[in-house]
N, C-alpha and C positions, 0 to 999 in steps of 0.2 A: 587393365581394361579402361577405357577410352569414355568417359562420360560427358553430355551435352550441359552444359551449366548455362543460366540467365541470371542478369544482376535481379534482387531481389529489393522491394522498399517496403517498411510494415509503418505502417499509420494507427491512427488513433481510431480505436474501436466507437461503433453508435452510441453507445456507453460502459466506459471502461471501470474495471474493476479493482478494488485496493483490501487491502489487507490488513487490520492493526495485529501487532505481533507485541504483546507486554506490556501492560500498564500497571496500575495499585493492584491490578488485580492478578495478573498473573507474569511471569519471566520470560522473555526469551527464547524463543524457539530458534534454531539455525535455517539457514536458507534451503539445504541440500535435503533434511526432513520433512518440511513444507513443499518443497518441490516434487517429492517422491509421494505424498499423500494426495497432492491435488492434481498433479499432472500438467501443469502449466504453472508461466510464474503470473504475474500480479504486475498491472502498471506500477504500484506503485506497493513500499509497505512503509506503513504508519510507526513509527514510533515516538512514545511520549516520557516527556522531560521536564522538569523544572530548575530555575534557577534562582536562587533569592541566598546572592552571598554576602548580603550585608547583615544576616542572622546571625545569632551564635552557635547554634547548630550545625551551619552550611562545613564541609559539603556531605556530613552523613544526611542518610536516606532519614524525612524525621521519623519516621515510624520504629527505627532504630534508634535514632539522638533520645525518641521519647518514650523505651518500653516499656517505664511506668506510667507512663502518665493515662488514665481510665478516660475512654472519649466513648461515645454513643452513637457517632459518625462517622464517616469515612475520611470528612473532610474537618474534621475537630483538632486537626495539629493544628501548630506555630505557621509551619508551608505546606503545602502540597505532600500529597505520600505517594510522588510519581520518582523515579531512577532520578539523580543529580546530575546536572549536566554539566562534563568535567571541562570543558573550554571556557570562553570569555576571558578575562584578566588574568592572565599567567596560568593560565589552562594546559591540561594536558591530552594533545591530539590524539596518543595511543592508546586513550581510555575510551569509556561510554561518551557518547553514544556514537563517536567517529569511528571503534572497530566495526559495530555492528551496521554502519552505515557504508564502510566498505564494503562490507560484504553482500549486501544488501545487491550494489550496484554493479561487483563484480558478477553477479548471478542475474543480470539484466533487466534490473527493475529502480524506478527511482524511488527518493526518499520522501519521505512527506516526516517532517518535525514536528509534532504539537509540543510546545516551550512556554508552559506558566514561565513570568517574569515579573520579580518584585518593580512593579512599574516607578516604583525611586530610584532607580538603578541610573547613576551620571550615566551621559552618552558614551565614555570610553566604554564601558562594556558591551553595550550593543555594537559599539563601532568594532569590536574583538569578537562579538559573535558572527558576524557580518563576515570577518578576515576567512574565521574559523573554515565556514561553509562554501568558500568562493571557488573550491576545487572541487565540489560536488556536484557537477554540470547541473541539469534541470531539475533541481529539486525545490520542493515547494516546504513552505514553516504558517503552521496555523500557530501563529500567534494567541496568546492567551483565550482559549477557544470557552466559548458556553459565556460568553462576556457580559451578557446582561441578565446571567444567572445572581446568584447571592453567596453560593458553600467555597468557590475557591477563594484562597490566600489573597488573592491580587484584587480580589471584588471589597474585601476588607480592610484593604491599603490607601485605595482610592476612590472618589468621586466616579461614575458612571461616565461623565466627558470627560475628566483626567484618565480614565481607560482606553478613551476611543481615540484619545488626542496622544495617547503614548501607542498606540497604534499605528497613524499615521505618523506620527514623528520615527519610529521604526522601520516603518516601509518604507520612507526617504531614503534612510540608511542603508538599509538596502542595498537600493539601485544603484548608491552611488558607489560602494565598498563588495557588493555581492550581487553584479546584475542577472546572473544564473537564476537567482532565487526567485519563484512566484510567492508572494504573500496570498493565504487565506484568512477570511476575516469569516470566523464564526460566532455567528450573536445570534440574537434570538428572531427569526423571522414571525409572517403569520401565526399563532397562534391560538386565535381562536376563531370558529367559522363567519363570525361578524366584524371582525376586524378589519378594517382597511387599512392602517397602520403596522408596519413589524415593531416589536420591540422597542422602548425606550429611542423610536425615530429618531426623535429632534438632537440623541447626544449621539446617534452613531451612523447618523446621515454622512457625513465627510469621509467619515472611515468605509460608510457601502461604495461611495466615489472615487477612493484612493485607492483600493486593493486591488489587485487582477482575479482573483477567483472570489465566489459569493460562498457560502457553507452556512448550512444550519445540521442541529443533533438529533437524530428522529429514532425514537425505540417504540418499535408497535408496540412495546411491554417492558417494564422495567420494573425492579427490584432494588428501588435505591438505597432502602434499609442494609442490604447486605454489607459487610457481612454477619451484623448487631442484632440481625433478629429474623425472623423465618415469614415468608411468606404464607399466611392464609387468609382465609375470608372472613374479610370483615376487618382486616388491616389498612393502615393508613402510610405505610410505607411504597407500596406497588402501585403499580395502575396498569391497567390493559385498554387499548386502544383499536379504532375499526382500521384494517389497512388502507381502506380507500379514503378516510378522512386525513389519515396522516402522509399519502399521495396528496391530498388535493390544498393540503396547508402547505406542503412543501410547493405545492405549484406554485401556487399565490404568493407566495413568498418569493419568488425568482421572477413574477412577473412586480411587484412591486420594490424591487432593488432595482430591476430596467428602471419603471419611471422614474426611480430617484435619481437617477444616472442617466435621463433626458430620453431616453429609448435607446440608448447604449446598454448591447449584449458582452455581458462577460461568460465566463463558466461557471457552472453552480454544480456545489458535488453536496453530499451529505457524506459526513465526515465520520459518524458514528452512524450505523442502522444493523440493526437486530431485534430478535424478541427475544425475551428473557427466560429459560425453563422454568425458572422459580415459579413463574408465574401460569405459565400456559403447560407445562411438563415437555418432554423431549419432542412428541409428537406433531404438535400441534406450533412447537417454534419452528420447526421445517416449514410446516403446510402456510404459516404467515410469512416466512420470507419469499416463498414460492409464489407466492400470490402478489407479493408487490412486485418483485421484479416481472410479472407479467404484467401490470400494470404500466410499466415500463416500455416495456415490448409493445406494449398496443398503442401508445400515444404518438396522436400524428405529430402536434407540432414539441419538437425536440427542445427540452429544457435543464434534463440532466445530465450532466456530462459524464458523470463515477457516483460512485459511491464506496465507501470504504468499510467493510464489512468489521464489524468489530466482536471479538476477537478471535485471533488463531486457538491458544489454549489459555484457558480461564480457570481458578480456583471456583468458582461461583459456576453459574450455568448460562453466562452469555459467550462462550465460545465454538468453534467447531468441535474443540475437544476438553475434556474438562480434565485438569490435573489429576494427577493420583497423589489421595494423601498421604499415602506411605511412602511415595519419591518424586519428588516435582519436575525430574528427568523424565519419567513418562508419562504420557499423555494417553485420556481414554475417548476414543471416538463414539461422537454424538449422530444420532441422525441429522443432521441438518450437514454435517458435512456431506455424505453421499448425495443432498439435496444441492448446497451449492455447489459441489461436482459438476451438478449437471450444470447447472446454472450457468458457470463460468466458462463449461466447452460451449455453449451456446455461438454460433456464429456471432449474432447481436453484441456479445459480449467481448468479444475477442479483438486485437486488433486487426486490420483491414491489411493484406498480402497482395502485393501488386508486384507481377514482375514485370521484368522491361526486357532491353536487347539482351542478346547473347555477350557471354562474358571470357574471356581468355586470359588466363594466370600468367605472368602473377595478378591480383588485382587487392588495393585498397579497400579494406571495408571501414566505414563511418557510422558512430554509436553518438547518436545526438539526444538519443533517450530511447525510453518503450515506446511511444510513439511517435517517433520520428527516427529511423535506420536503415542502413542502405547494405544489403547483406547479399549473400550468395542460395543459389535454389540449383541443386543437383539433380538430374533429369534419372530416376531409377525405375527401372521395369524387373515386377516379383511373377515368377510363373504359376507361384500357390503363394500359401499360406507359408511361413518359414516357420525353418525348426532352429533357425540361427541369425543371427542378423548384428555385426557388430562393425565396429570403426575405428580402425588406428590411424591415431596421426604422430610424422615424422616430428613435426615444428613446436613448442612449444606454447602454445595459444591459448587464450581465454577464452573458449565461444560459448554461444547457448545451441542448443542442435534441437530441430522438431521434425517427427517424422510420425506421419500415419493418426494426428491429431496430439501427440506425447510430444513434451519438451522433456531436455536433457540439457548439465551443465558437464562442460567440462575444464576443469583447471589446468594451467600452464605446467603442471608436472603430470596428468593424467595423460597415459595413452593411450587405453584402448577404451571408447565406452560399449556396453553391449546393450543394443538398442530396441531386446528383443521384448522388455515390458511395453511398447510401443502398441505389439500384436495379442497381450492377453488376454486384453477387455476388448479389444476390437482387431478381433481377426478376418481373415483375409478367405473368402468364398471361394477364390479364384483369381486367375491373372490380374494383377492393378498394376498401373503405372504411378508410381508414386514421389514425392520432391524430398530430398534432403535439403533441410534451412538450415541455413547456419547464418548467422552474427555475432560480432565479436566488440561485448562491452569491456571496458577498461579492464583490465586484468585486477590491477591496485583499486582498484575502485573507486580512484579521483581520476581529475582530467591532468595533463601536462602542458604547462606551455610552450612546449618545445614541438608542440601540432599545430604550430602557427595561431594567426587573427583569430580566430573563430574557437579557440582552446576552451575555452571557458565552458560553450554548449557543443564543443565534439570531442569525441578522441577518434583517431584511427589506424588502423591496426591492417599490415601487409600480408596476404595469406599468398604463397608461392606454388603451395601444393595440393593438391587434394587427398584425402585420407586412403588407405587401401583399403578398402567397404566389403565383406564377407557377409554372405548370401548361401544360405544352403538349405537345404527342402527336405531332407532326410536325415537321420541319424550318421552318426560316423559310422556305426557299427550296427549293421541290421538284428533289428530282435531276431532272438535264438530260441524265443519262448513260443511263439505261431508253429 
């Protein structure tokens, strides 16, 4: 059968949505799990790393290098108790965090790095971290994030301006060795409702001027004691906050990084936002995220680009799902996931789908990132609801497929996906005419240079055929039981 196809381009959603997947707090989740839980992927997913190999520890995890050693904080080791980041000087690319970064991007979503960094580190290793990421098309690295905090390793190494000033000496590096890469600079903005001032201004004014993105850390609720001691009342470790103050500190803080940077707008994401169960219980952390991001949704004039939901699955209670401690492979679902469900099918939320002329195979598709792709849109008409709905394909391809509001990944060795969870939350009344999407991000999960000038922020990938698409409204075999 004969289908009508139109090139397809997806953009950057009103404000787009990110993901962390693993910190001190919890491991790792795969992409295809995360995918199948929330029904669409994520501009972006966060993963976090440190690096500090001039230790004697480096490069075990120190939480291991130190399991005796008795601390009362989270942040009481030698470095950081974030994953070790196996590249930089004689690094090895088929370790952390480069597999999980391919895959990341083979399942059409970019990377975001948060990378503590013993800021004494000679320029060869930034210059090697630089090398490391220069085949990860558009991905962004939050540099030593929460900078004009006090608990990380790096805030203890150096001076407040020897921070901001290894900051920008980094982002040089950069541009010149990894122009792909957007730098986030998260420090401390507004903070308190009388402040006209962000943060320790005067040391990390050059650094709000040097970065391309703006970030600050915003927890309606947090539990920072964890995991040393228990939240209750009348503690000194937690705190709970009003959503609308921690909206309107976040504004004011993206309005005074403009002024510092002349009336020049950058992008501002908040890098970490959640509330905490410890603090609020399962309940009540749903109904505060719910509530900001309509805050969100209502503001005329646009100031937040993303925000990065932290995290997927958490030992502690700031995740969508919280470990099981009898096996850290499963994960137990929280309400607030069913809450950011909704959240993130939100049009507001989603990127922006624009098709254009009609298209005739073979045809090139181009993956310059999650928002920015130029794909294909399959013109389908269902006469009910289906009782089957699936897609083989001849070619070998790396695509993402969306249909009926559901994304799907499918890998360069899968043939057939069946597309029929699509329809079990959102079935079909009656006849719909409906669009198969398809895009096709790197397979490998880097870019190649052999895709010409432009390698660095595209790949692209020749699709010749289209799938043979199975449609069927009834059972194979009719009930015997009626």
């Amino acid at each position: 059968m004969a289908y009508d196809i139109v090139k397809l381009h997806m953009g950057a959603a009103k404000c787009a949505v990110d993901l962390g997947d693993g910190s001190e707090r919890g491991e790792y989740v795969d992409q295809d799990y995360i995918l199948h839980k929330l029904g669409r992927p994520h501009r972006a997913i966060s993963l976090m790393y440190c690096y500090y190999p001039l230790d004697k520890e480096w490069p075990q995890r120190i939480s291991e290098a130190c399991r005796d050693k008795e601390v009362s904080f989270a942040w009481d080791y030698p470095y950081d108790d974030y994953f070790t980041y196996k590249g930089g000087v004689n690094g090895d690319l088929s370790d952390e965090p480069f597999k999980y970064m391919r895959e990341i991007r083979a399942h059409g979503q970019d990377v975001i790095l948060t990378l503590t960094i013993d800021p004494n580190v000679p320029d060869e290793h930034l210059i090697a971290i630089a090398k490391d990421l220069s085949t990860f098309g558009r991905m962004m690295i939050r540099i030593n994030h929460e900078a004009t905090g006090n608990w990380f390793s790096f805030t203890k190494r150096a001076t407040y301006r020897q921070i901001a000033d290894f900051y920008v000496k980094f982002h040089k590096i950069l541009k010149k060795h990894a122009p792909n890469v957007s730098t986030i600079l998260c420090a401390g903005g507004i903070e308190k409702p009388r402040a006209k001032q962000i943060e320790k201004e005067e040391e990390f004014a050059d650094a709000v001027r040097a970065t391309d993105i703006w970030s600050i850390d915003k927890y309606l609720s947090l539990h920072w004691g964890w995991p040393y001691d228990i939240a209750e009342k009348g503690g000194t470790t937690h705190n709970r906050l009003k959503v609308k103050s921690v909206y309107d500190l976040g504004k004011r803080s993206f309005k005074r990084f403009t002024e510092l940077c002349g009336g020049k707008i950058k992008p501002m994401v908040l890098s970490e936002l959640n509330a905490d169960g410890d603090v609020t219980g399962a309940y009540e952390q749903a109904e505060m995220m719910k509530l900001f991001c309509g805050l969100v949704k209502k503001e005329k004039d646009k100031w937040l680009s993303g925000f990065t939901c932290y995290q997927f699955r958490d030992r502690g209670r700031l995740g969508l799902e919280t470990e099981d401690p009898n096996n850290p492979n499963v994960g137990i679902e929280q309400p607030l996931l069913k809450t950011y469900k909704e959240i993130i099918h939100d049009p507001f939320f989603m990127p922006e789908m624009t098709e254009g002329k009609k298209a005739k195979l073979p045809v090139k598709l181009r993956w310059g990132g999650s928002e920015d792709a130029d794909g294909l849109a399959v013109k389908l008409h269902f006469d009910a609801d289906p009782v089957f709905c699936e897609v083989t394909f001849e070619e070998e391809l790396n695509l993402m497929l969306e249909i009926n509001g559901r994304w799907f990944y499918k890998s360069p060795k899968a043939k057939t996906i069946d597309l029929m969870p699509a329809f079990y939350e959102n079935r079909l009344n009656g006849a719909k005419d409906l669009t198969l999407k398809i895009f096709a991000p790197p397979a490998s999960g880097e870019n190649d240079p052999k895709d010409g000038k432009d390698w660095r922020t595209n790949s692209y990938t020749a699709i010749t055929k289209l799938p043979d698409i199975r449609i069927r409204y009834e059972a194979v075999e009719p009930s015997k039981d009626k």
